[in-house]
C-alpha positions as CSV (number, residue, x, y, z in Angstrom):
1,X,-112.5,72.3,163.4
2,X,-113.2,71.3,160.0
3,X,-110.1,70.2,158.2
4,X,-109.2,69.7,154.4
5,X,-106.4,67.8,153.2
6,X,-104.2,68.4,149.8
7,X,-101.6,65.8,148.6
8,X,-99.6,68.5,146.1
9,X,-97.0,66.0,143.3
10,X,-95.2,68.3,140.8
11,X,-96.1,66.3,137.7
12,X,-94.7,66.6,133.6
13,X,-98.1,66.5,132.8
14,X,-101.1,68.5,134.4
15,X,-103.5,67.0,131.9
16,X,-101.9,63.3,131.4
17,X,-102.0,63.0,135.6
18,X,-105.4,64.4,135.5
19,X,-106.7,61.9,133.1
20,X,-104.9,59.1,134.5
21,X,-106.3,59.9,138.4
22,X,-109.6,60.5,137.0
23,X,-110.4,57.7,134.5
24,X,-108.5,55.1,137.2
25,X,-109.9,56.2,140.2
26,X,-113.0,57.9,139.3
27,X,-111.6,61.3,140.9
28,X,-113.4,64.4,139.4
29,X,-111.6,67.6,138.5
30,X,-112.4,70.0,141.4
31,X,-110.5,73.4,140.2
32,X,-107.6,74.6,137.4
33,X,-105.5,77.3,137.6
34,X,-102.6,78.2,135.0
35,X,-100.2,80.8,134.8
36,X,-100.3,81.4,138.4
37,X,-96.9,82.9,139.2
38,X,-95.3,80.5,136.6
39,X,-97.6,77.2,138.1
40,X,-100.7,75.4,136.5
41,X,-102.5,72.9,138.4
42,X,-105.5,70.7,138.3
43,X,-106.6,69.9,141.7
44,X,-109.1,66.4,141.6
45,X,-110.7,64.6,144.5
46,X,-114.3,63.1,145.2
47,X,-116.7,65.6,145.9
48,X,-117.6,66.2,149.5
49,X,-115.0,64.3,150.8
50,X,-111.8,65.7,152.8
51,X,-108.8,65.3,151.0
52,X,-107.6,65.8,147.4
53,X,-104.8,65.8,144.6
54,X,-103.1,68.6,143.5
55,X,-101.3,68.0,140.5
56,X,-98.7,71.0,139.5
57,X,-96.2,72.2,136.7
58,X,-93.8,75.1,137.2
59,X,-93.7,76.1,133.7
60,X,-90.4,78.4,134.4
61,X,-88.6,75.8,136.9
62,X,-89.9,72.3,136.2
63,X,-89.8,70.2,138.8
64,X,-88.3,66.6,137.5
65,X,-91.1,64.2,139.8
66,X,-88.9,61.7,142.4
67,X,-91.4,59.4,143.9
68,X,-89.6,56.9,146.0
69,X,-90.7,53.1,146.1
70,X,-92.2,53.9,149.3
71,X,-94.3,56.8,148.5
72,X,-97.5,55.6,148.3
73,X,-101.3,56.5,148.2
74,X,-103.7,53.9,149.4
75,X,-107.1,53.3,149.0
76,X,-109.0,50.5,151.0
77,X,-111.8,49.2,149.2
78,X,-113.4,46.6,151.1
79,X,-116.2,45.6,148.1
80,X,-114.4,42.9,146.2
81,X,-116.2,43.8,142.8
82,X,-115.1,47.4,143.3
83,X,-111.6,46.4,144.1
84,X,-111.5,44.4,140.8
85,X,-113.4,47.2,138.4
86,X,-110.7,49.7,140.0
87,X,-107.8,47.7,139.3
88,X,-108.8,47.3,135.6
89,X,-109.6,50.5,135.4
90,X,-106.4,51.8,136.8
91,X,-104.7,49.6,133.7
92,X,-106.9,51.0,131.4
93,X,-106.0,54.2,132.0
94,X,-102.3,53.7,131.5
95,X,-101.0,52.6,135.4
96,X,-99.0,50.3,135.2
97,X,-99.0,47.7,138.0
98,X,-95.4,46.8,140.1
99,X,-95.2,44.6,142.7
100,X,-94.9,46.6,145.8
101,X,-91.2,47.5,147.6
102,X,-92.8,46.4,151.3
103,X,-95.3,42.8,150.8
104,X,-97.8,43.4,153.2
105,X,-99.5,45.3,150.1
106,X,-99.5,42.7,147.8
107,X,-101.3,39.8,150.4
108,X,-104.8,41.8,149.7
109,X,-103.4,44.9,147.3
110,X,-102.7,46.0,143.9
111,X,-99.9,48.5,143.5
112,X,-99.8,50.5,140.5
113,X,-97.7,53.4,139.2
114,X,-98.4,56.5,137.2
115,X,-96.0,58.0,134.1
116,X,-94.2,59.9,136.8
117,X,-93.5,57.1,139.2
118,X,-96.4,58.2,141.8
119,X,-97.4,54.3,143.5
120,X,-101.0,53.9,144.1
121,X,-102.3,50.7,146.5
122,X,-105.7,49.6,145.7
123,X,-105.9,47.2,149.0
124,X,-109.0,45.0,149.0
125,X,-109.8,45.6,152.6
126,X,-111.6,47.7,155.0
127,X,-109.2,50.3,157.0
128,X,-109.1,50.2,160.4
129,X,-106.3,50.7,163.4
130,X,-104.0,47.9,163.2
């Protein structure tokens, strides 16, 4: 069984989110609908791999996003150099970085947060069960 996941965040912006994820991140835009039933969307991710970002506006009901502290996305990037172009990157393209509600991600993390409040942890590590 082959499965494919999609993180969907109502957003203010389909193209400010889309810039943001993909000039701090380095995703790519995978697909772009508009005026589907009252919803465009920009859907990004890295090529290949099994998960993505759908980022959506209702153009007849906006959605107002609500992100909570601990909503988070995390990426573990065990290269130290990567970490640190990432993180600079992610600044460059308007994140700004927070300290992070729970600690444990700032011992070996970054957290950042987008325009809508959407926390992204850049943790200088390699994942693996705890």
């Amino acid at each position: 069984m082959t499965v494919q996941l999609r993180i969907v965040r109502p957003v203010r912006s389909v193209e400010r989110s889309l810039a943001m994820y993909c000039d701090g991140l380095g995703l790519r835009e995978l697909d772009r609908f508009v005026d589907h039933q009252g919803f465009a969307a920009a859907i990004v991710g890295f090529p290949g791999l099994p998960y993505h970002f759908a980022f959506t506006h209702c153009s007849d009901h906006p959605v107002i996003p609500t992100p909570t502290v601990e909503d988070l996305t995390v990426f573990y990037m065990p290269d130290p150099t990567e970490w640190q172009r990432s993180s600079e990157a992610m600044l460059t393209a308007g994140f700004a970085e927070v300290s992070s509600f729970n600690p444990y991600w700032q011992r070996r993390g970054r957290t950042f947060a987008d325009l809508d409040g959407y926390r992204v942890v850049l943790q200088q590590a390699a994942w693996g069960a705890q």
